[in-house]
C-alpha positions as CSV (number, residue, x, y, z in Angstrom):
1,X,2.6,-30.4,2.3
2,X,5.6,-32.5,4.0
3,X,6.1,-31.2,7.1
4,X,3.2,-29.4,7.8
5,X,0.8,-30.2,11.0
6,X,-2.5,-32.1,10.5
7,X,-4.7,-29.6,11.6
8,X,-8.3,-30.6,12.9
9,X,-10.9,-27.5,13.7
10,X,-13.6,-27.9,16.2
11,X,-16.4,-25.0,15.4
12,X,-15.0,-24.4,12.2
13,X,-18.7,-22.9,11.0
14,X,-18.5,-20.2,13.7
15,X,-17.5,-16.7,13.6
16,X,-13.9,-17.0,13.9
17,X,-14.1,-21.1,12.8
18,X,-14.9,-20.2,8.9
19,X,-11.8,-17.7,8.8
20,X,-9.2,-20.3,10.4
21,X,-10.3,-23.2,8.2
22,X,-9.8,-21.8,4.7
23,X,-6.4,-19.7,6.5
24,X,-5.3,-23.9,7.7
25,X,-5.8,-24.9,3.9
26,X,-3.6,-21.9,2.1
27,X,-1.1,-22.4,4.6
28,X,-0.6,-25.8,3.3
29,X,-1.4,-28.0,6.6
30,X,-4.1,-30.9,5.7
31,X,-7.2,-29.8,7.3
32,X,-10.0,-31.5,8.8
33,X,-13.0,-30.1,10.7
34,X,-15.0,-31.8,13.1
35,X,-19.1,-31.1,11.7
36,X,-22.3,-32.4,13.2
37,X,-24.1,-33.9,10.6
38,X,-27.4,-31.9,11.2
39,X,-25.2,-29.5,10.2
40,X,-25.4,-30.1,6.5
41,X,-28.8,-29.8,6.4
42,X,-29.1,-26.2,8.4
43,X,-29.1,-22.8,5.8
44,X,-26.3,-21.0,7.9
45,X,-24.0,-23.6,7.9
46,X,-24.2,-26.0,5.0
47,X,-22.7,-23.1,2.4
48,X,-19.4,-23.3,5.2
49,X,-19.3,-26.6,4.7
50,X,-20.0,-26.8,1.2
51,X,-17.2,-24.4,0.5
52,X,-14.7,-26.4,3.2
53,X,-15.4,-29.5,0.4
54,X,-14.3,-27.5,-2.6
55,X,-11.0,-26.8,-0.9
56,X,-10.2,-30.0,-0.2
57,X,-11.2,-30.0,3.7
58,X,-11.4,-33.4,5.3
59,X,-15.0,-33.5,6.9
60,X,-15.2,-35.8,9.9
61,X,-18.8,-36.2,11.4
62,X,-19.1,-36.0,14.8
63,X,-19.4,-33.9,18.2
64,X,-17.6,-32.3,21.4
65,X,-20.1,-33.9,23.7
66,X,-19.9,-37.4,21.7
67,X,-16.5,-38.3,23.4
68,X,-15.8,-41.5,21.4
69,X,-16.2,-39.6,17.9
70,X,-14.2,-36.7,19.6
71,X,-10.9,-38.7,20.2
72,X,-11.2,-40.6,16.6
73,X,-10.9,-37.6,15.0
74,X,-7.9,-36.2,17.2
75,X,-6.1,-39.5,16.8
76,X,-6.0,-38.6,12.4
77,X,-4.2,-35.2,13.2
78,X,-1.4,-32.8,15.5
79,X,-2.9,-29.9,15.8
80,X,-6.4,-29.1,17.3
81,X,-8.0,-25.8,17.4
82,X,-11.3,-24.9,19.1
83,X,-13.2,-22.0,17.7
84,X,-16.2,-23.1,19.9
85,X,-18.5,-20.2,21.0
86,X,-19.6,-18.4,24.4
87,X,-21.5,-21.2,25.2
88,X,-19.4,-24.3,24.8
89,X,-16.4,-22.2,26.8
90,X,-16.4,-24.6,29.9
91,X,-17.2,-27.4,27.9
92,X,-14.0,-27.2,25.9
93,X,-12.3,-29.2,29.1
94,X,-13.5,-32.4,27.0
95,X,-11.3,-31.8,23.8
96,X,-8.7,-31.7,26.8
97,X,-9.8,-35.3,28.3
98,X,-10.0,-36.3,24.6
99,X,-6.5,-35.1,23.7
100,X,-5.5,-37.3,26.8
101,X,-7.2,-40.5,25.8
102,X,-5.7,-40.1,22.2
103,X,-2.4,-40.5,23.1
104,X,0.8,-38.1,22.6
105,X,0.0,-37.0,18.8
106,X,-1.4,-33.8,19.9
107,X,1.7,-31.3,19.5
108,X,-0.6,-28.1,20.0
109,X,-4.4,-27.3,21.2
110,X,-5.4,-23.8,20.8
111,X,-8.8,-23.8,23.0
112,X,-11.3,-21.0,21.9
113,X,-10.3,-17.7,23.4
114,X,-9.2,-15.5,21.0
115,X,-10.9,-12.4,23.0
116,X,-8.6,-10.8,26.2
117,X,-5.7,-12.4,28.4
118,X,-8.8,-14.1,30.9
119,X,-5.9,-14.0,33.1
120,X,-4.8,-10.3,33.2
121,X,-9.0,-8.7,33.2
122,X,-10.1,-7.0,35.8
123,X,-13.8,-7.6,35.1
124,X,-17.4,-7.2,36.5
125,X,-20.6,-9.6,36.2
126,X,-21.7,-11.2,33.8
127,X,-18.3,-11.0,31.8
128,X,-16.2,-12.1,34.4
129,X,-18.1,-15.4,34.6
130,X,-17.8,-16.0,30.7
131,X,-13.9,-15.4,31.4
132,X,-13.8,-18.2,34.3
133,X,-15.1,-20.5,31.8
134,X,-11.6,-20.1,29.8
135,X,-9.7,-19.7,32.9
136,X,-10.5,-23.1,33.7
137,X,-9.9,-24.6,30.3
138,X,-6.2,-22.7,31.1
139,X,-5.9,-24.6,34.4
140,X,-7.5,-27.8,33.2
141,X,-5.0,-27.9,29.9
142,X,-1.9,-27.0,32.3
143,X,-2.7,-29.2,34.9
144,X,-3.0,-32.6,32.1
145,X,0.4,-31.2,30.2
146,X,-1.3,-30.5,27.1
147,X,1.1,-28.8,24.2
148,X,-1.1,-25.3,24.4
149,X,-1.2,-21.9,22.8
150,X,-3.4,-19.6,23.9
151,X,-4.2,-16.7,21.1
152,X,-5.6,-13.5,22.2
153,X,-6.7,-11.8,19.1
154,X,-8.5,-8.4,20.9
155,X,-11.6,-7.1,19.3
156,X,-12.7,-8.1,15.9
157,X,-12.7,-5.4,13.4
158,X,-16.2,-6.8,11.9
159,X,-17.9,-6.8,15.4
160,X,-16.9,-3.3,16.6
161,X,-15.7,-1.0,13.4
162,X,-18.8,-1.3,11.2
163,X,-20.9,0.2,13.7
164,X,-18.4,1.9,16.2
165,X,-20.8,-0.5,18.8
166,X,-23.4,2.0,18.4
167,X,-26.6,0.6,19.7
168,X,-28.9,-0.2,16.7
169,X,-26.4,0.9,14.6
170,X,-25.8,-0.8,11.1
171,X,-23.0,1.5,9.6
172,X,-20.4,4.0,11.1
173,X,-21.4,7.2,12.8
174,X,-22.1,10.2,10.5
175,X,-23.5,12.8,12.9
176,X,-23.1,11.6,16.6
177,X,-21.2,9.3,18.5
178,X,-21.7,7.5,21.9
179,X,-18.0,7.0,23.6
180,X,-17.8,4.7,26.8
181,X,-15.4,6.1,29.5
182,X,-13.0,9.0,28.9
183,X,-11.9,8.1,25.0
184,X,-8.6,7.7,26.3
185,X,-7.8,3.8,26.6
186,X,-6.2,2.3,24.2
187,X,-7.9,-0.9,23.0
188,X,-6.8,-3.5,19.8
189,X,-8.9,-3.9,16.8
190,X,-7.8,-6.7,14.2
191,X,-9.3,-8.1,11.3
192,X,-10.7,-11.6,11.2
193,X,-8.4,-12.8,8.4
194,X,-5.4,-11.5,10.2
195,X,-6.4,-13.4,13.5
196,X,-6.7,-16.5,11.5
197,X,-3.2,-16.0,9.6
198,X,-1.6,-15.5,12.8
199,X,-3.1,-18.6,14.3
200,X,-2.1,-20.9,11.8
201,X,1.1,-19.5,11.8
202,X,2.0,-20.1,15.4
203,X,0.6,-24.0,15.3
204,X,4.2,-25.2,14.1
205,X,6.3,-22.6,16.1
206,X,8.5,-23.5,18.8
207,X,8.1,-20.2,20.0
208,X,4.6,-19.7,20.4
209,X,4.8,-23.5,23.0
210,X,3.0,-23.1,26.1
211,X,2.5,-19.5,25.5
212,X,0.1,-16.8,25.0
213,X,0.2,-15.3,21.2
214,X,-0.8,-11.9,21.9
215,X,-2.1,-10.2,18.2
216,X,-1.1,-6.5,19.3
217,X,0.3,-4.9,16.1
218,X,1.3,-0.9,16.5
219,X,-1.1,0.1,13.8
220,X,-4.4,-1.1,15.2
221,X,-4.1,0.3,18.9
222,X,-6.2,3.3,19.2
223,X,-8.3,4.9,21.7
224,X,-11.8,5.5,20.9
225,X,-11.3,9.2,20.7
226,X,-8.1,8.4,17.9
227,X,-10.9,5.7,16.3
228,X,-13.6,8.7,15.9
229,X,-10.6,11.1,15.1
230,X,-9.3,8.7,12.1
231,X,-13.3,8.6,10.8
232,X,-13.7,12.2,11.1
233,X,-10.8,12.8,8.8
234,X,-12.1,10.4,6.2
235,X,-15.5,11.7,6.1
236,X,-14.6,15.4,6.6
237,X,-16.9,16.2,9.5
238,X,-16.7,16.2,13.0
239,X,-19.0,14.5,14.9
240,X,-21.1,15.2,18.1
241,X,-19.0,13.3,21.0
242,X,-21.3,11.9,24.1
243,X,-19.4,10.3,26.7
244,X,-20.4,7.7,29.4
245,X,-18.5,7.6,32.4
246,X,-17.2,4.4,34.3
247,X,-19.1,4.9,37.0
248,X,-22.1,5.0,34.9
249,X,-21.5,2.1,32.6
250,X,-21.4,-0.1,36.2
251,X,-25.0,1.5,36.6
252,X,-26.2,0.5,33.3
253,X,-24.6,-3.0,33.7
254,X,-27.0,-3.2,36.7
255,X,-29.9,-2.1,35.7
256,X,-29.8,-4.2,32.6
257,X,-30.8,-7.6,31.1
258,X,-28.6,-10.0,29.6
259,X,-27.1,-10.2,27.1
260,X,-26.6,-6.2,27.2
261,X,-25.2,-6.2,29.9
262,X,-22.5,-8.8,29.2
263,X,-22.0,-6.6,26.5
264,X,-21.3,-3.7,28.4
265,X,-19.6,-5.4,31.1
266,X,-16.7,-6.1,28.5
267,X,-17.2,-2.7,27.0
268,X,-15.9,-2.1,30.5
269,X,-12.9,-4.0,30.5
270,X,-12.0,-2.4,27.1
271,X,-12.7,1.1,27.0
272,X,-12.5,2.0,31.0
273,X,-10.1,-0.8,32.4
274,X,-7.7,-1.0,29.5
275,X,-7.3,-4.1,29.9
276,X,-5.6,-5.1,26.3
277,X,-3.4,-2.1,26.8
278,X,-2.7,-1.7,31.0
279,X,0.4,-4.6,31.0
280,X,3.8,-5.7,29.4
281,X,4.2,-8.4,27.6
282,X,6.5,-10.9,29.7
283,X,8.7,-13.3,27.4
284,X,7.9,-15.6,30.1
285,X,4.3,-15.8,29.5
286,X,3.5,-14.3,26.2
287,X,4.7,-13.2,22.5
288,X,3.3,-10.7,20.4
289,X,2.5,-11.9,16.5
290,X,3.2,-8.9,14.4
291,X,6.7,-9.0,15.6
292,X,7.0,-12.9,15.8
293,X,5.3,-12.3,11.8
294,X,6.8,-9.7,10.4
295,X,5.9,-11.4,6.7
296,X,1.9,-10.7,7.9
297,X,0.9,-8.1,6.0
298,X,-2.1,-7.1,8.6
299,X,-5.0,-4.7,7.5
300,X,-4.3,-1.8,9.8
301,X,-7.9,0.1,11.6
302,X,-7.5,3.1,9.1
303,X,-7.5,0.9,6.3
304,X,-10.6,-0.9,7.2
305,X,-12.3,2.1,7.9
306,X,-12.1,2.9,3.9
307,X,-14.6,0.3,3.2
308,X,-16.7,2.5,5.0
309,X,-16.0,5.8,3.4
């Protein structure tokens, strides 16, 4: 392990937390994650943790909002990557006073994004006020001179492809499909595993310094029409094809209660606005992992579809 960064992971029992922990440890980087202790006694989490001890995970008990415990355990390590959910977001700007207090051993903080460039959407209510929240841990990180990365890992393959975001859904349409906007936008789909690889990847890498790691490999951009196309050929059937116009989706956003319509709202952003797919990556503000990572052996839309089949 010489060499390698400490790594410490705040909301390592989340969604995308119990993918980067286990992705730290094969990787080689000592690996701690920051737990609440109620958390070994609550059914959805204490498996997590239970598995993070049997690979050798350093466990340090304590809490974001319990600022003394926060910057002991970012004083043991280099590396600190939130993978905090929607509703710590804003609060993430205490890791950042905590990073400060602890000295200059932090080398990187990757804050919990992991979603769209907040700075390049073009958003409506209520996403666009879930997207402030990271813009200002951006702004807040910046502004204290905080080693960053930023990762912007798209759409998760096990949120969106297992059901095509049917509502009420719980597998892949076999007879009709509901398509927001035209069909035509291209949008990026990656698998949680792949994220995770990518992340760790990029915590030692001068390249990835103060910049946004954009995970946009060739073989997982795809409209939705190219999405129900690539299902159609694997199940041999064509399916019926209703489509929901921009215009309309800002209607149902309306008219709807949270959180549908936070969910629509980024539907919006990804299937109308393009907003994954609508700009260039700069070299001075961002980097693209597949061809930083050639090595990465990614799981490519079509081949996750199979599991389906």
């Amino acid at each position: 392990m010489a060499g390698k960064s400490r790594i410490l992971i705040i909301g390592g029992t989340g969604y995308i937390g119990k993918y980067i922990v286990p992705a730290a440890v094969k990787a080689g980087h000592p690996t701690f994650a920051l737990v609440r202790e109620s958390s070994l006694s609550n059914p959805s989490k204490s498996p997590i943790i239970q598995s993070f001890k049997n690979s050798s995970v350093t466990l340090i008990y304590g809490d974001m909002y319990d600022h003394d415990s926060l910057v002991r355990a970012i004083k043991q390590v280099d590396v600190v990557i939130s993978t905090v959910g929607i509703a710590q977001f804003a609060d993430q700007v205490k890791i950042v006073a905590a990073i400060k207090e602890a000295g200059n051993n932090i080398k990187r903080f990757i804050p919990s994004e992991f979603g769209n460039d907040v700075d390049r959407v073009h958003s409506v209510e209520p996403a666009t006020t879930e997207y402030a929240a990271k813009i200002k841990v951006r702004r807040a990180i910046e502004a204290e001179k905080v080693p960053y990365t930023y990762v912007c890992s798209h759409c998760f393959d096990g949120y969106f492809l297992p059901t095509f975001v049917q509502p009420g859904a719980t597998a892949p349409p076999r007879d009709k499909v509901v398509i927001i906007g035209d069909g035509n936008v291209k949008a990026i789909f990656n698998k949680e595993e792949d994220v995770a690889t990518y992340t760790i990847k990029a915590v030692d890498d001068p390249r990835t310094l103060n910049k946004t790691l954009f995970i946009k490999p060739p073989g997982n951009m795809l409209s939705f029409n190219e999405l129900v196309s690539s299902w159609e050929n694997k199940i041999g059937k064509k399916l019926e094809r209703t489509y929901i116009p921009g215009d309309q989706v800002l209607k149902d956003i309306k008219e709807s209660l949270y959180p549908t319509n936070l969910r629509l709202s980024k539907f919006h952003c990804l299937f109308v606005n393009g907003d994954q797919t609508n700009f260039e990556i700069e070299p001075s503000f961002g980097v693209e992992a597949s061809e930083l990572y050639p090595d990465v052996k990614y799981t490519t839309v079509d081949e996750y579809l199979n599991e389906f089949v």
